[in-house]
C-alpha positions in Angstrom: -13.8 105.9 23.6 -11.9 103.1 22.0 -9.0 101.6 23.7 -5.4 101.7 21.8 -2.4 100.0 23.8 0.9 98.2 22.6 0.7 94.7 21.5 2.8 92.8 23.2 4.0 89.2 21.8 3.2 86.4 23.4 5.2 83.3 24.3 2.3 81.0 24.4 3.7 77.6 25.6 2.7 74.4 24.4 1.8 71.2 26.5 -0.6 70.4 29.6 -0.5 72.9 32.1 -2.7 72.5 35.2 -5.8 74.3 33.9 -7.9 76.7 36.1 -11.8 77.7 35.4 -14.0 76.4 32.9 -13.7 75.5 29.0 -17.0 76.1 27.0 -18.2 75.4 23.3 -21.4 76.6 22.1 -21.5 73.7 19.8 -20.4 70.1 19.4 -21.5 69.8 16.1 -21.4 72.2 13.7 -20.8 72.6 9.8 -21.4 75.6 6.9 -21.2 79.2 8.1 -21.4 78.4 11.7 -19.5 80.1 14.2 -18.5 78.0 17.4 -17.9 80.7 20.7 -15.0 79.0 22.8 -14.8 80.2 26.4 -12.7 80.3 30.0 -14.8 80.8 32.2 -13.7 81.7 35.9 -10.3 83.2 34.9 -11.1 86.9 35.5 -7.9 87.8 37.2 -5.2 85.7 35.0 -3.6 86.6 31.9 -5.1 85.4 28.9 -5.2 81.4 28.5 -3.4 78.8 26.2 -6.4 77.4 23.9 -5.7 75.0 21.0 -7.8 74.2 18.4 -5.9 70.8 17.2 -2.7 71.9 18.4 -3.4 75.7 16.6 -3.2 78.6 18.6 -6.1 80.7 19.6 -6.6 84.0 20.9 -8.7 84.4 23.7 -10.2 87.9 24.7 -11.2 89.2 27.6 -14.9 90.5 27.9 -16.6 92.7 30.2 -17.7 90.1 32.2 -14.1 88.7 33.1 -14.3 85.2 31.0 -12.2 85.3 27.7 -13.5 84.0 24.2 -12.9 83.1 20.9 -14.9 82.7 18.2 -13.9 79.8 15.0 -15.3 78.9 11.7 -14.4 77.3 8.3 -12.7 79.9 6.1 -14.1 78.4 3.2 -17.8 79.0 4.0 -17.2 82.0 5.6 -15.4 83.3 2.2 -18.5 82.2 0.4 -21.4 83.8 2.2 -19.1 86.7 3.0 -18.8 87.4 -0.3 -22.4 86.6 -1.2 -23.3 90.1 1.4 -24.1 92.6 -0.9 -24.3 96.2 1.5 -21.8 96.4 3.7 -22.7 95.9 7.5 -26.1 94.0 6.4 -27.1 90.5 6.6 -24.2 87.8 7.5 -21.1 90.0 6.8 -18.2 88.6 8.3 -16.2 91.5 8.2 -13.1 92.2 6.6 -10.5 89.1 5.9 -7.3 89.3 7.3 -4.2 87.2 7.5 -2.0 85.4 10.1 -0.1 88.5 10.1 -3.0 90.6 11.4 -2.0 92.3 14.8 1.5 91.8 14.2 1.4 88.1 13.8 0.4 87.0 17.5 -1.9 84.5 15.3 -1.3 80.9 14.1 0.0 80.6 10.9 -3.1 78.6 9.5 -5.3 80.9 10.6 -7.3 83.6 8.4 -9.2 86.3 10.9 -12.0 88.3 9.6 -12.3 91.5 12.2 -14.8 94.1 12.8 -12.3 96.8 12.7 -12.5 98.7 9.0 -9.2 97.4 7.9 -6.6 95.0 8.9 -4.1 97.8 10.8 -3.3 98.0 13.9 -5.0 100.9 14.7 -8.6 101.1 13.2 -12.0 102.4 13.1 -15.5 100.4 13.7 -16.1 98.5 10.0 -19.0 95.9 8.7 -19.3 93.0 10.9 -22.8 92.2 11.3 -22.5 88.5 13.3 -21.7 87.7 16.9 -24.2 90.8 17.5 -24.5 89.6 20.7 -20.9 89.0 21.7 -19.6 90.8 25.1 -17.4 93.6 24.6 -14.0 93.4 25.1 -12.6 94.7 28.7 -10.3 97.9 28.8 -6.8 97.2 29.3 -6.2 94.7 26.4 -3.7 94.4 24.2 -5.2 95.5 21.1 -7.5 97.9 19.2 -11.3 96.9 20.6 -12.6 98.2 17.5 -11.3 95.0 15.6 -13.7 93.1 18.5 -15.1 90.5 18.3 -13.1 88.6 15.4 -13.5 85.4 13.8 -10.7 83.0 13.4 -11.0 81.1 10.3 -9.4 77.6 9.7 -9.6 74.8 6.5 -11.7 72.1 8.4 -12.0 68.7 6.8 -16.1 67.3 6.4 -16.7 64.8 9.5 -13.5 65.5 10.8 -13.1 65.8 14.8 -11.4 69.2 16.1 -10.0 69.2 19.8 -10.1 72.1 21.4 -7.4 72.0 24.4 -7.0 74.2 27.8 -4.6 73.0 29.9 -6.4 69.8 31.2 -9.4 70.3 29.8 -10.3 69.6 26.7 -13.8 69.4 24.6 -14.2 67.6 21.0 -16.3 69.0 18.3 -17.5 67.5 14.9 -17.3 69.3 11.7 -20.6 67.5 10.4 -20.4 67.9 6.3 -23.9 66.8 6.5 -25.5 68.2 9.0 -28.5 69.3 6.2 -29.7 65.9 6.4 -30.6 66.7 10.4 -33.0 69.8 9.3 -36.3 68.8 10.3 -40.0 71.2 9.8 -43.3 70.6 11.5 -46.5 72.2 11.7 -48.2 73.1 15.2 -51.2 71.0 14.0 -52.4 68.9 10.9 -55.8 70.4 9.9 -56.7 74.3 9.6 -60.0 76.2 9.8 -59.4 78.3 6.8 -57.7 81.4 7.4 -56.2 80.5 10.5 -52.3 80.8 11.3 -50.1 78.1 10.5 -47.4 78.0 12.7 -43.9 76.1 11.4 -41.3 74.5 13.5 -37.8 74.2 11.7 -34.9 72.7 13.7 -31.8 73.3 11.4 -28.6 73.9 13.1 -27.1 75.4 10.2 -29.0 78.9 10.2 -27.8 79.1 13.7 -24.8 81.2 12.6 -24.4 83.3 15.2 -24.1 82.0 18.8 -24.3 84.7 20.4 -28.0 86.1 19.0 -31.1 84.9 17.7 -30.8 84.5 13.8 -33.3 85.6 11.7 -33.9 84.5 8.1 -36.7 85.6 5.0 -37.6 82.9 2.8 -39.2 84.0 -0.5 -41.5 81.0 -1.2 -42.8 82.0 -4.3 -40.7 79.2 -6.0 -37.7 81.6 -6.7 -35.5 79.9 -4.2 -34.1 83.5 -2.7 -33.0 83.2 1.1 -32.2 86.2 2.9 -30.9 86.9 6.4 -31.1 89.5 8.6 -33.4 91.7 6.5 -35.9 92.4 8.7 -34.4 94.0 12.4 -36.1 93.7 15.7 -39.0 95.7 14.9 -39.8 93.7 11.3 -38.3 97.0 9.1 -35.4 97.3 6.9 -32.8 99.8 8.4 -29.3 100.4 6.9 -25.9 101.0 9.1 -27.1 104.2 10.8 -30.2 102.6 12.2 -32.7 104.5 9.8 -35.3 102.6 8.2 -35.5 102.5 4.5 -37.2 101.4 1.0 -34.8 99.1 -0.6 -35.0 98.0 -4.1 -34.7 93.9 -4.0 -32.5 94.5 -7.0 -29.8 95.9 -4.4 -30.2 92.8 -2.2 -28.2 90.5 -1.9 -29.9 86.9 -1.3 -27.6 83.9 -0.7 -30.0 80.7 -2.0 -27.1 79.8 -4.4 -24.5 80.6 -2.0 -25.8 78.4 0.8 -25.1 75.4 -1.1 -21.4 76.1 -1.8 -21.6 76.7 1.9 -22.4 73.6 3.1 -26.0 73.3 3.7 -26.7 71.0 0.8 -30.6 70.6 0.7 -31.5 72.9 3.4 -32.0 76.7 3.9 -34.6 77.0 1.6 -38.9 77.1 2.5 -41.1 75.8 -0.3 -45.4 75.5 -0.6 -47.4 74.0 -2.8 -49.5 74.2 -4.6 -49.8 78.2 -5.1 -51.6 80.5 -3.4 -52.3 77.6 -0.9 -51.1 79.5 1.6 -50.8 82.9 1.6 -48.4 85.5 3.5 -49.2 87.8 5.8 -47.1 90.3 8.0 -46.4 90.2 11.4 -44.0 92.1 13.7 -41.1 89.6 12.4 -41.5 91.9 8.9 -42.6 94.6 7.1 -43.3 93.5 3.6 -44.0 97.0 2.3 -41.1 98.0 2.4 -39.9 95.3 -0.3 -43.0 96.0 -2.3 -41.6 93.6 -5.8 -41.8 90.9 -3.2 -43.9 91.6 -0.5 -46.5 88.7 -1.2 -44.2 86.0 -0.4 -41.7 86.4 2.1 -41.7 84.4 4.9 -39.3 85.3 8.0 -38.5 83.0 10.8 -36.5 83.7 14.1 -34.5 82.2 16.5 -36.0 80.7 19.5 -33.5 81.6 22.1 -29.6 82.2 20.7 -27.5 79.3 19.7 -30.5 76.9 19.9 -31.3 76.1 16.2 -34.5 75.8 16.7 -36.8 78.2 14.4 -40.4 79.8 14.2 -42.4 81.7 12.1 -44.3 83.2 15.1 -43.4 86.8 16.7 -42.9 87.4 20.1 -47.1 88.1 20.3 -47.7 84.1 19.0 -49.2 85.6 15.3 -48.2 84.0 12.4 -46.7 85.0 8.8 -48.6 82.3 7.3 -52.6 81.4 6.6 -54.2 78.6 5.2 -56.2 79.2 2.2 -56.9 75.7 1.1 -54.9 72.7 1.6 -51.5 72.3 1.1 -47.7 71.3 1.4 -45.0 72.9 2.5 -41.5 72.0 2.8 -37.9 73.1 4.1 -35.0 70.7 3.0 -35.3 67.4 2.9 -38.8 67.1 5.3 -42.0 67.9 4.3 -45.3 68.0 5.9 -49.0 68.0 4.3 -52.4 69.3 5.9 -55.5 69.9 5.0 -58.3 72.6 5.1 -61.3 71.7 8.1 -64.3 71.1 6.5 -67.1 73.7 7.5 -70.7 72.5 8.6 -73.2 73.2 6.4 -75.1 76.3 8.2 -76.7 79.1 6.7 -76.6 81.3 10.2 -72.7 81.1 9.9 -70.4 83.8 10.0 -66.7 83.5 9.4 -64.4 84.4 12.1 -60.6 85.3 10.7 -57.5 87.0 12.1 -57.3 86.9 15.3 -54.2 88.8 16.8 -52.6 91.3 19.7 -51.8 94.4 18.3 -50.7 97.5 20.7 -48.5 95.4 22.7 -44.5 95.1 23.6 -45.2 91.8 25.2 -44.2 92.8 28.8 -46.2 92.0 31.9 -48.8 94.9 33.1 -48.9 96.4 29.6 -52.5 96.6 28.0 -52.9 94.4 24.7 -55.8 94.9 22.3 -57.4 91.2 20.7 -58.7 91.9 17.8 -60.1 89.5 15.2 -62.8 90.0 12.1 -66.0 88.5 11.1 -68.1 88.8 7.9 -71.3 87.9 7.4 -71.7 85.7 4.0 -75.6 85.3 3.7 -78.4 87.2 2.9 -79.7 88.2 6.5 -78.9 90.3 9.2 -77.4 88.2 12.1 -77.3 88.7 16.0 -74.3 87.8 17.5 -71.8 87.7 20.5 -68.0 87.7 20.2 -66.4 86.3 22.9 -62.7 86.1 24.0 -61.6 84.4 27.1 -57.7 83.8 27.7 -56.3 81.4 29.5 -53.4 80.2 31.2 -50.9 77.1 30.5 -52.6 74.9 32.8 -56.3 75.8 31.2 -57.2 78.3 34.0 -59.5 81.2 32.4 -58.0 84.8 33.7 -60.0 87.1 31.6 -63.1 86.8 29.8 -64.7 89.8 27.4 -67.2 89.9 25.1 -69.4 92.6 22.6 -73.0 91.9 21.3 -74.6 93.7 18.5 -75.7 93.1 14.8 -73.9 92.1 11.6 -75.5 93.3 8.6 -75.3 91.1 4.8 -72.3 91.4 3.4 -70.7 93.6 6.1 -67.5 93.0 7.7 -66.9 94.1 11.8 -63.4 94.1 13.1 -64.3 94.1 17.2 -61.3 94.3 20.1 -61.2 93.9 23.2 -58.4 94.8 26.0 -56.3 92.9 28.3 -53.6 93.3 30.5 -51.5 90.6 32.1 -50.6 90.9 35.1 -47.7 87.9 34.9 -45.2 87.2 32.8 -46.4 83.6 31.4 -47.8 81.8 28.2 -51.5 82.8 27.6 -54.1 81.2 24.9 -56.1 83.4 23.7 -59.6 82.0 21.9 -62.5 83.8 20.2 -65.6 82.7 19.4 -68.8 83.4 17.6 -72.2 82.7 19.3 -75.6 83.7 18.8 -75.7 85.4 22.3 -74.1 85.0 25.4 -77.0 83.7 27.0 -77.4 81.3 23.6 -74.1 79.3 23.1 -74.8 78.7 19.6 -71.4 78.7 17.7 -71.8 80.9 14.7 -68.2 79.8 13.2 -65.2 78.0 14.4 -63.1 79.7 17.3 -60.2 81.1 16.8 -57.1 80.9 18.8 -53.2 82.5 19.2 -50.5 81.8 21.9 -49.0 85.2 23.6 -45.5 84.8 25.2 -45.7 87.9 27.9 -42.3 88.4 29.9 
């Protein structure tokens, strides 16, 4: 049930009082759509706090947990990618825009809030918001409708310009960087690929960390079109709308913001490019569900968010597989940095089988849960070939906790898909390799190994 209670106005009062618990900022430097969580901590029995943000008046809310937030960012690139959300409640919707009069004008006067309620009264119902997913709710007994929780307050920052934000004492400095882009780095996990392995990207680009609160997640179409989407895909890699049932969207009805992000400050970044084509091709993992966009399926790449607020970006799922494969050699780039590798040359041996995707399938990623390794092998020459397919997996340190493996016979032409089980017992970060041999008694490699990271919690 929704709390409703009287707003009372408040005489906030301006200079240095002696300040009491904690000031936070999730960021020192931020820019674009970013949204900056401001915190007291260690205030859980006091009345709500005098912050400024360069003199300006914030609210600060109570959560659940007893510390009181607030959560900032430029109106202007707000406005932009706000309006740039095509479906309500989808992607990076800010909400609904409201003015310094909004909860009978307890706000600054230069401030534009965009709330979660469905409208800008007083009393509302729950409306769009779709950022700050992960932001505590706000505790009973406050002095407003929680169904407008959490809001943003929105203010006309200058590019490089320094913003103060002030509790009692305390006080902590941020940057409004205009050109934070330029910082957006990408790099590969290695710089040669057995052909049809994973290639794993790195992209540290504190711009697509909009919300601080959850890991972001955002679909690059890097069939040269330049569409950026975010949010698309949910937890599970499928498309659901506002009630949590997944759907079949036609990409005509989605909104994609590649031409908003550059009226939104992030200049040369937010976009994922390769060359040349089909150099690389997509695959899915749990991070998306390309059926279910089939005009565009064959090129959507999705990354997420390593831990929230950290900027720092992977094309990996929670298992360690990979949306990406190299098919020959290639570039690819994201912004202004670019990285080139190449295709590992193959021996020259007839006996040779290839050895190709290599994943964990079955599994939720938690400790004491059975995972099944699978991977594939084909058989390319004109001969029936013995072999043994092995999969050990081992720890960080190089310690081998499990070790399987299946013999039989692989016809001409034919292609075996053989799995294997394991079952973690801790939580940890595993390698797990396959190979190809003759035998396990002969250790002759019939192809390359294979190998994928799993992250088990």
């Amino acid at each position: 049930m929704k709390t409703v209670l009287i707003l009372l106005a408040l005489c906030l009062v301006a200079g240095a009082a002696e300040a009491h618990g904690e000031l936070y900022v999730s960021s020192e430097v931020f820019g674009g759509p970013m949204i900056v969580e401001i915190a007291v901590f260690g205030m859980a029995d006091a009345q709500e706090p005098t912050v400024t943000l360069d003199g300006m008046n914030l609210r600060m809310i109570q959560g659940t947990d007893g510390h009181w937030y607030a959560y900032v960012a430029d109106t202007n690139n707000v406005r932009v990618i706000d309006g740039a959300t095509g479906i309500g409640g989808t992607g990076l919707d800010f909400g609904i825009e409201c003015g310094p009069e909004f909860l009978n004008y307890s706000f600054d006067p230069e401030t534009i809030v965009f709330t979660s309620g469905k409208t800008c009264d007083s009393e509302t119902s729950p409306g769009f918001l779709h950022v700050l997913n992960g932001a505590r709710p706000a505790a009973s007994g406050g002095s407003f409708d929680t169904d407008h929780w959490p809001f943003i307050q929105t203010f006309d920052f200058a590019d490089d310009a320094e913003i103060h934000v002030k509790y009692g004492s305390l006080q902590e400095t941020m940057l409004f960087d205009g050109d934070l882009a330029d910082l957006a780095t990408l790099e590969l996990d290695r710089g040669s690929y057995p052909i049809n392995s994973d290639v794993r990207l790195i992209i540290q680009d504190g711009l697509l960390n909009v919300d601080p609160t959850n890991e972001d997640t955002w679909t690059f179409d890097v069939d040269g079109s330049g569409e950026v989407y975010s949010c698309i895909f949910d937890d599970a890699g499928k498309i659901t709308d506002t009630n949590g049932t997944v759907i079949k969207v036609d990409p005509g009805l989605i909104y994609h913001y590649g031409d908003a992000l550059r009226d939104a400050g992030f200049g040369k970044s937010g976009m994922l490019e390769t060359s040349p084509p089909e150099a690389l091709y997509v695959t899915d993992n749990s991070l998306q569900d390309s059926t279910l966009l089939p005009s565009i399926a064959g090129s959507l790449v999705t990354i997420r968010e390593t831990a929230p607020n950290s900027g720092t970006f992977t094309n990996t799922d929670r298992l360690g597989a990979a949306n990406l494969r190299a098919g020959a050699d290639f570039t690819i780039a994201y912004g202004i940095s670019s990285e080139t590798a190449h295709i590992k040359a193959a021996p020259a041996d007839p006996s040779r089988i290839l050895l190709a995707d290599l994943r964990v399938s079955d599994f939720d990623g938690i400790a004491g849960m059975p995972a099944v390794i699978s991977g594939r092998i084909s058989n390319h020459q004109g001969m029936t070939q013995d072999f043994a397919y092995v999969v050990n997996v081992t720890e960080k340190n190089g310690s081998v906790i499990s070790l399987g493996w299946l013999a039989g016979s692989i016809l001409p032409g034919q292609i075996l898909k053989p799995a294997t089980t394991w079952t973690p017992a801790e939580p940890g970060e595993y390698t797990v390799t396959a190979l190809v041999w003759e035998s396990v008694d002969s250790l002759v490699a019939l192809s390359p190994p294979a190998e994928i990271t799993v992250i088990v919690r």
